[in-house]
Residue frames as a rotation matrix with the C-alpha (Angstrom) as fourth column:
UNK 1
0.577 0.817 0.000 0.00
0.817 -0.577 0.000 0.00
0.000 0.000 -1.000 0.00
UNK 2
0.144 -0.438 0.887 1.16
0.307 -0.833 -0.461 3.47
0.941 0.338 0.015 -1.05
UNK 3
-0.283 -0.099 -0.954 2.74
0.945 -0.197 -0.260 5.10
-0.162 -0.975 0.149 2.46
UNK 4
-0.984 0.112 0.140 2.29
-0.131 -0.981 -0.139 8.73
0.121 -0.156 0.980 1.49
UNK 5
-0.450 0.881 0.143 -1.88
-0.312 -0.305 0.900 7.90
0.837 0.360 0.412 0.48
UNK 6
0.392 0.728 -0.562 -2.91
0.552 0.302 0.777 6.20
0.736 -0.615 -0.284 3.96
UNK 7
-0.592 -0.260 -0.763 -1.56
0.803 -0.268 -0.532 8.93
-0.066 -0.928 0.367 5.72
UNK 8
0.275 0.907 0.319 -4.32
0.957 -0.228 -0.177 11.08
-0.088 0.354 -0.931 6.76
UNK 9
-0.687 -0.409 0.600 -4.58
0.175 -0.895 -0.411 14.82
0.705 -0.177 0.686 6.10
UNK 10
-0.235 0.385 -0.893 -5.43
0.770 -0.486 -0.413 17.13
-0.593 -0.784 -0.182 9.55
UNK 11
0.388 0.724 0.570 -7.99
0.780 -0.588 0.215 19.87
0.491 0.361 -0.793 8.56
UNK 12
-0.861 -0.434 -0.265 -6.51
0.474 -0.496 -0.727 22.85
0.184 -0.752 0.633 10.46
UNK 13
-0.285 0.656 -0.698 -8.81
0.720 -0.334 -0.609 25.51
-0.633 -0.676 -0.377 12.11
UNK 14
0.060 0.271 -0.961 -10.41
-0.523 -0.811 -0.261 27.99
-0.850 0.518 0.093 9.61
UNK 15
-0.773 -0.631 -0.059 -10.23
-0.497 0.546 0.674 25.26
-0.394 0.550 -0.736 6.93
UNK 16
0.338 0.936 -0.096 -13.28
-0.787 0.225 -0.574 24.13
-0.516 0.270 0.813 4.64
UNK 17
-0.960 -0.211 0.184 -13.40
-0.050 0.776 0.629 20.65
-0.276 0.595 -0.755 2.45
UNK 18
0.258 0.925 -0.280 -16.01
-0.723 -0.007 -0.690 20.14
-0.640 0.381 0.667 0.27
UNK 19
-0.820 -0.530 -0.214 -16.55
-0.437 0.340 0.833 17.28
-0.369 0.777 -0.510 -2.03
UNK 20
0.230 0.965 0.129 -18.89
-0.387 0.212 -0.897 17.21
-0.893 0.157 0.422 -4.81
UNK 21
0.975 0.186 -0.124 -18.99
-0.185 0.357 -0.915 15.22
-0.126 0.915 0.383 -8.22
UNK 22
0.546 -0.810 0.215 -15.32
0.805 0.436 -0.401 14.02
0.231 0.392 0.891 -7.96
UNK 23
0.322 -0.371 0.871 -13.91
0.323 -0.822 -0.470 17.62
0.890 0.432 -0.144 -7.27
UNK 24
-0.010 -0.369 -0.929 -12.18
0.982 -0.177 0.060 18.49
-0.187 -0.912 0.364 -3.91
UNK 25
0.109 -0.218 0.970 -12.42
0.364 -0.899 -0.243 22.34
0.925 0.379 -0.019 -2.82
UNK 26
-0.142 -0.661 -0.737 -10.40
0.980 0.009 -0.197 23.72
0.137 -0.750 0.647 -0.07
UNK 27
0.418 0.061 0.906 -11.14
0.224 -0.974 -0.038 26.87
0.880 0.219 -0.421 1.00
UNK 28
0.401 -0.151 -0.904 -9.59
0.914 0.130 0.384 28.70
0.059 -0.980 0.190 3.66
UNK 29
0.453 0.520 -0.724 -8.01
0.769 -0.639 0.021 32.00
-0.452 -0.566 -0.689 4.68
UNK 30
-0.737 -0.633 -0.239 -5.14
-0.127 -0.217 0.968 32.51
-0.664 0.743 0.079 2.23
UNK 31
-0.601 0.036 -0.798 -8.08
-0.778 -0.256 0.574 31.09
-0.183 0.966 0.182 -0.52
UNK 32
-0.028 0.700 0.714 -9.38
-0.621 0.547 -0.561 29.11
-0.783 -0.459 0.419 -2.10
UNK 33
-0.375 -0.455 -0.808 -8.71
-0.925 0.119 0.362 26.13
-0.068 0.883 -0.465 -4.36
UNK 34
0.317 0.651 0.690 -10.00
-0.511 0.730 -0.453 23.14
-0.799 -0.209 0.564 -5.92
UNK 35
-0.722 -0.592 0.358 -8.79
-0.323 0.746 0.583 19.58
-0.612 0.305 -0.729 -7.25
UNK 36
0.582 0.702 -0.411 -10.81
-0.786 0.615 -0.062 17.47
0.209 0.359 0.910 -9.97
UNK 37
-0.524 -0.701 0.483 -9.96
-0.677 0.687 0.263 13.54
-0.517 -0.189 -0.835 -8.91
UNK 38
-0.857 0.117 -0.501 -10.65
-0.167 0.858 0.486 10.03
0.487 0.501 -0.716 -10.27
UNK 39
0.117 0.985 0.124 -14.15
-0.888 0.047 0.458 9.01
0.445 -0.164 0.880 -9.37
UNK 40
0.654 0.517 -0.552 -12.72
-0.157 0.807 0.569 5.98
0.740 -0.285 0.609 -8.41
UNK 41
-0.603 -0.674 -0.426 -10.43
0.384 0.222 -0.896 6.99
0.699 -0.704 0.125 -5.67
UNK 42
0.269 0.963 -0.018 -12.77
0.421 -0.101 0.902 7.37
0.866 -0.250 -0.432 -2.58
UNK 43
-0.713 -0.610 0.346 -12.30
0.041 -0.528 -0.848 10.25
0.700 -0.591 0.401 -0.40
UNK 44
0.313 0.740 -0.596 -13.79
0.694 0.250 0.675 10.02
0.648 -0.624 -0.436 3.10
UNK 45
-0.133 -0.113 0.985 -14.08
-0.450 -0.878 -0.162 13.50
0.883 -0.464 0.066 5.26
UNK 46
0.673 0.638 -0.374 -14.32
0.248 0.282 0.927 12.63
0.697 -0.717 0.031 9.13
UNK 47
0.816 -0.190 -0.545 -13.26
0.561 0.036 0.827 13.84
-0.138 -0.981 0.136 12.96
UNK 48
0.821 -0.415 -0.391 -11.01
-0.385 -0.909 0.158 16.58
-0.421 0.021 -0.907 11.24
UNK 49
-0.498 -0.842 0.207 -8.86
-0.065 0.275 0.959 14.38
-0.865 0.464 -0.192 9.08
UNK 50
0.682 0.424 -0.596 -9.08
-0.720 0.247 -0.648 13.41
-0.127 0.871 0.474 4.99
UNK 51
-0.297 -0.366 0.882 -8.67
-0.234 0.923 0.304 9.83
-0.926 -0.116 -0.359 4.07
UNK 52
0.137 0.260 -0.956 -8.09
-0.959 -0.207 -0.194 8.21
-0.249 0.943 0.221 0.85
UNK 53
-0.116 -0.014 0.993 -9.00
-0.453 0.891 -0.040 5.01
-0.884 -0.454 -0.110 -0.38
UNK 54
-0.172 0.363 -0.916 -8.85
-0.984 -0.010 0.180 3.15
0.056 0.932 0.359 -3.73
UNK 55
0.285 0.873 -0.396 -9.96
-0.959 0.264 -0.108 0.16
0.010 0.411 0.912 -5.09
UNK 56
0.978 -0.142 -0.151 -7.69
0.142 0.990 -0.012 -2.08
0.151 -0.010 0.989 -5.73
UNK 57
0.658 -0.751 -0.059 -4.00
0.058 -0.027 0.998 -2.59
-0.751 -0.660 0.026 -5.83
UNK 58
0.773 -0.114 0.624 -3.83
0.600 -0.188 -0.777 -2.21
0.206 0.976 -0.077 -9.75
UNK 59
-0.160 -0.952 -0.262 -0.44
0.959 -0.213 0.188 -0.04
-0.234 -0.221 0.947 -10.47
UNK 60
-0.495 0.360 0.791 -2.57
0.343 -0.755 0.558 3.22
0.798 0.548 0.250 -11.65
UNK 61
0.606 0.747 0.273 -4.85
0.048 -0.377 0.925 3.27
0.794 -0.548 -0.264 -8.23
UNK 62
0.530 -0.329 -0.782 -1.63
0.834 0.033 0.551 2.87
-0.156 -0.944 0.292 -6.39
UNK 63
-0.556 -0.821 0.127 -0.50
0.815 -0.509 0.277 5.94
-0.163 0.258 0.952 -8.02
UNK 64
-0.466 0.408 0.785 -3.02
0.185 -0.823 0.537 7.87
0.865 0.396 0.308 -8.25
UNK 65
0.547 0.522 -0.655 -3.52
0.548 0.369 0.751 7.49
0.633 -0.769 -0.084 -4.18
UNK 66
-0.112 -0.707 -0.699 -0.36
0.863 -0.417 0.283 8.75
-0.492 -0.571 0.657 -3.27
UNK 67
-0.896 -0.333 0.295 -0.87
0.406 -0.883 0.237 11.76
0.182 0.332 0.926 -5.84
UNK 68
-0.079 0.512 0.855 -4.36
0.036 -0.856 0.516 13.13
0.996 0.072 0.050 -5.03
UNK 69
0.462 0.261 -0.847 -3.25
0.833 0.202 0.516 12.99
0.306 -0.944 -0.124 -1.33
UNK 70
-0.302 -0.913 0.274 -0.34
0.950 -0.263 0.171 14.89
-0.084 0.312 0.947 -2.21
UNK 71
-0.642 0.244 0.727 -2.18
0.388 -0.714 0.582 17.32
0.662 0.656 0.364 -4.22
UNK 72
0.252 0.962 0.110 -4.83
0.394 -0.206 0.896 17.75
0.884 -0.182 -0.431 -1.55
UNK 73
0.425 -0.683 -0.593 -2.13
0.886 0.183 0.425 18.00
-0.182 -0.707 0.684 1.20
UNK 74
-0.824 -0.312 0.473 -0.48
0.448 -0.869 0.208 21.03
0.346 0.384 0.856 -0.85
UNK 75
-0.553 0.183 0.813 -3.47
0.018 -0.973 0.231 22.88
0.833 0.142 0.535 -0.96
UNK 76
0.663 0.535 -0.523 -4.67
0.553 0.120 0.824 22.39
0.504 -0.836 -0.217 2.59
UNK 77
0.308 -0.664 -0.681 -1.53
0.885 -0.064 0.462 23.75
-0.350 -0.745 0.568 3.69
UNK 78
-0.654 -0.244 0.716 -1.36
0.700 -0.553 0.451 26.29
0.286 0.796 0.533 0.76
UNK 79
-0.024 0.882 0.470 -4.79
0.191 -0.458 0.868 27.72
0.981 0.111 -0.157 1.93
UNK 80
0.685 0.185 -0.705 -3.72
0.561 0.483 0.672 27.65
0.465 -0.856 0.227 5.41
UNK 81
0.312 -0.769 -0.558 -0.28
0.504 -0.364 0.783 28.96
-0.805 -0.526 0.274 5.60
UNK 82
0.918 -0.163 -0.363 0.22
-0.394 -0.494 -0.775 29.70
-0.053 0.854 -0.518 1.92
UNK 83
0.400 -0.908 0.121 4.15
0.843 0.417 0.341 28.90
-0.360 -0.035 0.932 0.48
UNK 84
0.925 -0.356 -0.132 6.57
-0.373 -0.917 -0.142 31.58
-0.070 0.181 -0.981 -0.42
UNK 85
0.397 -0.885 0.244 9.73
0.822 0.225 -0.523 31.36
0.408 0.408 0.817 -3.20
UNK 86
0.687 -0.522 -0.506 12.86
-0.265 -0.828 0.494 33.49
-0.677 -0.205 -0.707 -2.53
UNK 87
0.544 -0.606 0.581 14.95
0.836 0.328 -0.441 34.30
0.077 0.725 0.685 -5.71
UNK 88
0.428 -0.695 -0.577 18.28
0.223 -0.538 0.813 35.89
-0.876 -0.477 -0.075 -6.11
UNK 89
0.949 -0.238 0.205 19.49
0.155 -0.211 -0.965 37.62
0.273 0.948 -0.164 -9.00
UNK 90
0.409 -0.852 -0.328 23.36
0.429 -0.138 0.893 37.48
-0.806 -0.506 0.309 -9.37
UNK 91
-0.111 -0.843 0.526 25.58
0.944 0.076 0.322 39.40
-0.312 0.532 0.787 -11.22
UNK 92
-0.632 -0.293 -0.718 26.55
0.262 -0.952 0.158 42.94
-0.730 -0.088 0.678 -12.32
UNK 93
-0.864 0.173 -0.473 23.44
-0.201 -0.980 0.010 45.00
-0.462 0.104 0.881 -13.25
UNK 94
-0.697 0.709 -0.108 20.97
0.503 0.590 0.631 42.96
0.512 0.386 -0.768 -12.98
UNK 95
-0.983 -0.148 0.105 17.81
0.011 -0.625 -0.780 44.18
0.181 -0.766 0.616 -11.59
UNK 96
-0.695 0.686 -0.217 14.08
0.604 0.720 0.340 43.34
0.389 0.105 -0.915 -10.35
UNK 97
-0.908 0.315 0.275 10.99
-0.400 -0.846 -0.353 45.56
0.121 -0.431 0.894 -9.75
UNK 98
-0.494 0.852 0.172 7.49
0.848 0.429 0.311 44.98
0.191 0.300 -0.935 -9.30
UNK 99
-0.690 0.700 -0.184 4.71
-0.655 -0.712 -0.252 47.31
-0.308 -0.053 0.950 -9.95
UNK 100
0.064 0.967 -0.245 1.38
-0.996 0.076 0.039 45.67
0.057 0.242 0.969 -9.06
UNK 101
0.377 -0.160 0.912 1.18
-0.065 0.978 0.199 42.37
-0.924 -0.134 0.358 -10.75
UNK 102
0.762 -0.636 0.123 4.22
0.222 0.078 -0.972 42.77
0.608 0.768 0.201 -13.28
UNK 103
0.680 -0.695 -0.233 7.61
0.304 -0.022 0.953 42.36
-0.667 -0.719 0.196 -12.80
UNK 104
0.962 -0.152 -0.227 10.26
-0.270 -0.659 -0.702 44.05
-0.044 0.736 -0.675 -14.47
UNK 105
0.807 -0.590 -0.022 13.48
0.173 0.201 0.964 42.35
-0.565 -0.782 0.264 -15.08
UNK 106
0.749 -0.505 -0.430 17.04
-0.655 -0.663 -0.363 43.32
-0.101 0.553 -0.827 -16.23
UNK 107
0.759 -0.368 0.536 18.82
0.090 0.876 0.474 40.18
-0.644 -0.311 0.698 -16.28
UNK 108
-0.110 -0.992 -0.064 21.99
0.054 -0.070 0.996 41.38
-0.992 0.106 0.061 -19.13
UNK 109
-0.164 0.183 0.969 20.15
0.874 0.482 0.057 41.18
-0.456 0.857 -0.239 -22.30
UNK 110
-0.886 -0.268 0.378 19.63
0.420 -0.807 0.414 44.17
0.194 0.526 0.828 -24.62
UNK 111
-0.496 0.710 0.501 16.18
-0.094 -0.617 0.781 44.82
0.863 0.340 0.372 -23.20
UNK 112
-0.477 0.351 0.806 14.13
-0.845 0.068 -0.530 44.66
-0.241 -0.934 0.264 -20.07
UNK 113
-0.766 0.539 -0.349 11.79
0.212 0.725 0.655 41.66
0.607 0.428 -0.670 -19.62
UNK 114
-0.457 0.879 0.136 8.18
-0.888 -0.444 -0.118 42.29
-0.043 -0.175 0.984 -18.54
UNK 115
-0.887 0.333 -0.319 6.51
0.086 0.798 0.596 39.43
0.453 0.502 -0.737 -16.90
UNK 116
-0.625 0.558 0.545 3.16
-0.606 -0.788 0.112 39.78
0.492 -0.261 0.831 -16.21
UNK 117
-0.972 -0.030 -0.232 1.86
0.117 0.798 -0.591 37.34
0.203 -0.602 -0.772 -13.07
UNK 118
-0.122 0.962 -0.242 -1.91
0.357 0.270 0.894 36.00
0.926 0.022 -0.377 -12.13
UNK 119
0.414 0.581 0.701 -3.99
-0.557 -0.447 0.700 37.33
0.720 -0.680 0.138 -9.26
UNK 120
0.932 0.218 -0.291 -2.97
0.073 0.672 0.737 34.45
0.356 -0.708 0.610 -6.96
UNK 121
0.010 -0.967 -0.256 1.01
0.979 0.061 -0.192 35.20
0.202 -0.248 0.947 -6.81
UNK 122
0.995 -0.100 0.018 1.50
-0.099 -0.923 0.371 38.40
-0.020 -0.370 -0.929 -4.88
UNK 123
0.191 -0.874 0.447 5.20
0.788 -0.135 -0.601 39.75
0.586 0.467 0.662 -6.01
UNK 124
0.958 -0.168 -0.234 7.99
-0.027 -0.860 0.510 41.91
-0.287 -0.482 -0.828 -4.02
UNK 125
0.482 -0.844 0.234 10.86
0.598 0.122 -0.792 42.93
0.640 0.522 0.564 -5.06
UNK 126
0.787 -0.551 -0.276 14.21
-0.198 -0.650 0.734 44.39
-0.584 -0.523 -0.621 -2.76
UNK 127
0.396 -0.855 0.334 17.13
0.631 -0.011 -0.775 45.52
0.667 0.518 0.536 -3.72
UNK 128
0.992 0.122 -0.045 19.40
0.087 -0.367 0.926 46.59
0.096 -0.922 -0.374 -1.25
UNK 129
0.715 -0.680 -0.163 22.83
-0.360 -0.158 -0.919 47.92
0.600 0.716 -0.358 -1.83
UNK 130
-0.089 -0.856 -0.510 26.09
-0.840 0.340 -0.424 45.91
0.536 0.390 -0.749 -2.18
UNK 131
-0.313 0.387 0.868 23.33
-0.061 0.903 -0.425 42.43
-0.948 -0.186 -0.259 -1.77
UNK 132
-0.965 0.122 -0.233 22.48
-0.189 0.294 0.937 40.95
0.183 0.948 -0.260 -4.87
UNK 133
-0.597 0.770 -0.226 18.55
-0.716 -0.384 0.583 41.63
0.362 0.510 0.781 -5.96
UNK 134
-0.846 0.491 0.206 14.91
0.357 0.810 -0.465 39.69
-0.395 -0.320 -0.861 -4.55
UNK 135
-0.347 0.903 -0.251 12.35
-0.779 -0.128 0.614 38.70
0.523 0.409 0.748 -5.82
UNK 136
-0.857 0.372 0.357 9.93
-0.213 0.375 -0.902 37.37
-0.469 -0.849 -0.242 -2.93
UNK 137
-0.536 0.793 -0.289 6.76
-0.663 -0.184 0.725 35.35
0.522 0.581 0.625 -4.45
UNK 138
-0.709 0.523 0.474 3.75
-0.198 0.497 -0.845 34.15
-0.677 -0.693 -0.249 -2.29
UNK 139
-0.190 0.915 -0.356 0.59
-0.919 -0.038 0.393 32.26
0.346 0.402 0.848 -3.22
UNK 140
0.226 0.474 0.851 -1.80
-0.732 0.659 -0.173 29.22
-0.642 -0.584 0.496 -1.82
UNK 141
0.934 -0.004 -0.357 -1.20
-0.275 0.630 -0.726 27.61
0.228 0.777 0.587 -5.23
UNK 142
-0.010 -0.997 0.077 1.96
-0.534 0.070 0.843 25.94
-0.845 -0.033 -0.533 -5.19
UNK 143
-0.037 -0.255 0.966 2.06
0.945 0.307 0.117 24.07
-0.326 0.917 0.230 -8.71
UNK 144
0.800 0.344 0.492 1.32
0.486 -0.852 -0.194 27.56
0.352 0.394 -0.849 -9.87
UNK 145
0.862 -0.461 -0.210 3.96
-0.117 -0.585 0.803 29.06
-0.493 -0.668 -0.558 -7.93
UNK 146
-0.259 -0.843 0.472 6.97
0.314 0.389 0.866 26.37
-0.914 0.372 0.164 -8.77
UNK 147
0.170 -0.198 0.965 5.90
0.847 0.530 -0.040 26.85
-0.504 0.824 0.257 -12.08
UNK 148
0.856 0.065 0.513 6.14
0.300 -0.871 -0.390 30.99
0.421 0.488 -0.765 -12.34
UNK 149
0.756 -0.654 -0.006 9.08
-0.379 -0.445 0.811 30.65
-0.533 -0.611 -0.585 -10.46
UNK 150
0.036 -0.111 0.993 10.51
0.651 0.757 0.061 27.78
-0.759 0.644 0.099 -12.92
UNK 151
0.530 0.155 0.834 9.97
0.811 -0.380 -0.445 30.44
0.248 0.912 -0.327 -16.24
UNK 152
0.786 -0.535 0.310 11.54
-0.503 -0.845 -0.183 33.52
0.360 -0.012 -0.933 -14.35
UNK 153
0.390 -0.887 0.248 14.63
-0.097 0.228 0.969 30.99
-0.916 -0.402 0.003 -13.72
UNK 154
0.664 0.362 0.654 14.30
0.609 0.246 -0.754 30.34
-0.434 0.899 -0.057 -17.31
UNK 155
0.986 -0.111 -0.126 15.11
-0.148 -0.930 -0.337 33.73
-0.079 0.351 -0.933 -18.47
UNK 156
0.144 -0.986 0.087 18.83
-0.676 -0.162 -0.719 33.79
0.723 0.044 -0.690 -17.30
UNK 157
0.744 0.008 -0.669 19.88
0.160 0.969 0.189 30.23
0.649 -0.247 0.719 -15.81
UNK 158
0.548 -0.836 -0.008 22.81
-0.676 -0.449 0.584 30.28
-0.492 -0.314 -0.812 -13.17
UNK 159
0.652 -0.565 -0.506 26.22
-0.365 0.350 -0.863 29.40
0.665 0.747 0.022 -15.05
UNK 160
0.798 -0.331 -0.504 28.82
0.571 0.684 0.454 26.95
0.194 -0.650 0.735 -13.51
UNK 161
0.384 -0.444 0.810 31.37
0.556 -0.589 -0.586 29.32
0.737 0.675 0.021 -14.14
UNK 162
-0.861 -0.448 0.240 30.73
0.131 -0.652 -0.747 32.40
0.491 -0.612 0.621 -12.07
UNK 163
-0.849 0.457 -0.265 27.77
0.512 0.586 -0.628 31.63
-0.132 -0.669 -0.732 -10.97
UNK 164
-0.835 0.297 -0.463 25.68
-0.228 -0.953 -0.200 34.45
-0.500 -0.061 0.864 -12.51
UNK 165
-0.350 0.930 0.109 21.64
0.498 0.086 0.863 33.97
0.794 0.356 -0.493 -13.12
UNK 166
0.104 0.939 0.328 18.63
-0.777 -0.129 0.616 33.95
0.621 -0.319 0.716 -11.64
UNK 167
-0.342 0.446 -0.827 18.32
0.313 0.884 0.347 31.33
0.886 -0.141 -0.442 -8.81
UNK 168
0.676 0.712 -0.191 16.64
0.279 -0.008 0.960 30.45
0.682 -0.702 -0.205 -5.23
UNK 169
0.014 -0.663 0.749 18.32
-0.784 -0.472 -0.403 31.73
0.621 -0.581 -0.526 -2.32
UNK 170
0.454 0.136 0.881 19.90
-0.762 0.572 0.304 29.04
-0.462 -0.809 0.363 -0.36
UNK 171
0.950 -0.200 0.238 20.37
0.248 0.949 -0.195 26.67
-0.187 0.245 0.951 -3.58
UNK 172
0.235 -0.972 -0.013 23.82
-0.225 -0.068 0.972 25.30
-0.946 -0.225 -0.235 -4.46
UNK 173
0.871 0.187 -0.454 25.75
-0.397 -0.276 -0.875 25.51
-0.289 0.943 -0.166 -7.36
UNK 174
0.333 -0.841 0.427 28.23
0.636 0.535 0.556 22.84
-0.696 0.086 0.713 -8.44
UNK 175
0.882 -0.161 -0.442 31.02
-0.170 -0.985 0.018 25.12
-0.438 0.059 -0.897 -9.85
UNK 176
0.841 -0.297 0.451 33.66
0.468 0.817 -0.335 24.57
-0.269 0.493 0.827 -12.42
UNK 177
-0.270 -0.871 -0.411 37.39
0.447 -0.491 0.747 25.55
-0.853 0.018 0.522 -12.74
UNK 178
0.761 0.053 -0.647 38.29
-0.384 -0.767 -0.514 27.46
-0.524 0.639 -0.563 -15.82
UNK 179
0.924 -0.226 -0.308 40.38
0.019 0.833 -0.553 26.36
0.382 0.505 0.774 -18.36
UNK 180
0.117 -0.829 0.547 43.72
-0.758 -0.431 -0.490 28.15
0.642 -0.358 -0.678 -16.79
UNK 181
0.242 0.176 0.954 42.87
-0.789 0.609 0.087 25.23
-0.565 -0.774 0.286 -13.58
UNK 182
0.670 -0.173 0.722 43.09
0.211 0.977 0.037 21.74
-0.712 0.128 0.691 -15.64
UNK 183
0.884 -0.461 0.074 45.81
0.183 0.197 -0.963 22.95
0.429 0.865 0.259 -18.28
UNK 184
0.162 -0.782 0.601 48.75
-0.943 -0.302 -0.139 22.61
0.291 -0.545 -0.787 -15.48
């Protein structure tokens, strides 16, 4: 049996579940979001927990147990606490604004870029001098999130090199000599 799907999810306080026709919605104080699932995984609300249960032991219903627990798991906790990316822009004259919902970035290229983000991702940008550039993005959605955070890494990858892009604050970067290093 899948370990992630028979573990239950805890409802927190301020936390709605609804399920109608196959569709999970989650509402709660950050939002509000909602899942469409298989009809034949059976989801069972009770005493402040959600339980999932499928059918058999087929290799599709044990996958698809552990993922709409997952998924429901995310956005209980999404709608609850919410998740929040931190990116770092390295390298000389790069730079990140936000006005509203658009962001404005300078990342080395002969023009600005101008992306323009959905109601649900709330954008800040700091820049704070001799620290390399943030861009702070919150929302309940997290596939949505990873995946606007995932396109503005896009833009300007980090290079092994010197290390200059776009990435998360915190991640590592396996780093490579130069040729001057292995031709001795």
């Amino acid at each position: 049996m899948s370990r992630i799907g028979k573990a239950p999810i805890e409802i927190p306080a301020g936390v709605t579940v609804k399920v109608e026709d196959n569709v999970i919605t989650v509402k709660g104080p950050k939002g509000e979001l909602s899942q469409a699932i298989n009809p034949e995984i059976e989801v069972k609300i009770e005493d402040g927990h959600i339980k999932f249960n499928r059918p058999s032991d087929d290799r599709e219903h044990r996958a698809q147990h552990g993922l709409y627990r997952a998924l429901v798991h995310n956005m209980v906790v999404g709608v609850s606490a919410g998740y929040r990316k931190e990116m770092e822009l390295v390298g000389v004259g790069y730079k990140a604004e936000a006005q509203g919902q658009e962001l404005k970035l300078t990342l080395g290229y002969s023009h600005d870029i101008y992306i323009k983000l959905s109601k649900e991702i709330k954008v800040e940008a700091k820049s704070e001098r001799n620290k390399n550039p943030l861009i702070i993005l919150e929302s309940a959605d997290k596939q949505l999130l990873g995946q606007v955070c995932a396109k503005i890494r896009s833009l300007r990858k980090p290079e092994p090199y010197k290390g200059k892009g776009v990435k998360f604050v915190g991640e590592v970067l396996r780093r490579k000599s130069g040729k001057s290093a292995s031709a001795k």
